[in-house]
C-alpha positions in Angstrom: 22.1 35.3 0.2 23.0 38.1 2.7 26.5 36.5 3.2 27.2 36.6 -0.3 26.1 40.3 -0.7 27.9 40.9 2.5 31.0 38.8 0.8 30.5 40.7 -2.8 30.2 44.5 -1.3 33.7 43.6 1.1 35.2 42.7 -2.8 34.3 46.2 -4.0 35.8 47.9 -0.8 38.6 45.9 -1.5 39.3 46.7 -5.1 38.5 50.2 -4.3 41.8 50.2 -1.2 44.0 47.7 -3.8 43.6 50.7 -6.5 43.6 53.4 -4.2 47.2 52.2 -2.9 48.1 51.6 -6.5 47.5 55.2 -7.1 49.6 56.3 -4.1 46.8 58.3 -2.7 45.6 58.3 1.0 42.1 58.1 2.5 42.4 61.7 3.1 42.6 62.7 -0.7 39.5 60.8 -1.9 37.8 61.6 1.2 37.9 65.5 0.1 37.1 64.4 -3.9 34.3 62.7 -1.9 33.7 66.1 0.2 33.2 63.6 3.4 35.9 63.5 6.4 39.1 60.9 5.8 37.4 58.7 9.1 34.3 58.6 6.5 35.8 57.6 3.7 38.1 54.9 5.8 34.7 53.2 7.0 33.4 53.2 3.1 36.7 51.2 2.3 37.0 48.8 5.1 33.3 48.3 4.2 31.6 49.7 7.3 29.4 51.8 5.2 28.0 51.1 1.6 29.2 53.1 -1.3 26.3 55.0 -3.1 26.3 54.4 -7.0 27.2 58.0 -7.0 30.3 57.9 -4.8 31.5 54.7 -6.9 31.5 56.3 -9.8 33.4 59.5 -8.5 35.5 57.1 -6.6 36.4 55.3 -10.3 36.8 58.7 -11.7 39.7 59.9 -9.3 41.4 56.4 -9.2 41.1 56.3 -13.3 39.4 53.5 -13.3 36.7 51.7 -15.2 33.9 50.7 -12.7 33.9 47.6 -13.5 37.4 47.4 -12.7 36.0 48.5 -8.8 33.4 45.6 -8.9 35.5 42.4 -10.0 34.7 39.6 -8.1 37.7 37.7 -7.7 38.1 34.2 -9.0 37.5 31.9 -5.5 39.8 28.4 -5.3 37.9 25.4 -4.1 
């Protein structure tokens, strides 16, 4: 169960980069919408750190985003 946690929170980090890049903004700019440091925010979206509830849903806000969008779980092939 831990893996698949472990697997599901890498997801969100991932959608969060994907639409980030989509945007055209860097780490630095969410970082300060965040008010933590760019190295900070890098380590949320490579998924060294867990996102707080409350960072997702300012994170969905800047990138104009539904949060669901943010925690999609893409479809795996077998």
């Amino acid at each position: 169960m831990a893996d698949t946690i472990t697997e599901k929170l890498q997801t969100i980090a991932s959608n969060i980069r994907a639409k980030r890049l989509y945007r055209n903004y860097s780490q630095d700019y969410l970082g300060r919408k965040l008010n933590i440091s760019q190295n900070a925010y890098s380590k949320l979206e490579c998924g060294y750190t867990k996102v707080s509830f409350e960072k997702l849903l300012i994170i969905a806000d800047v990138l104009n985003v539904d949060v669901a969008e943010l925690l999609k779980m893409q479809d795996k092939l077998n």
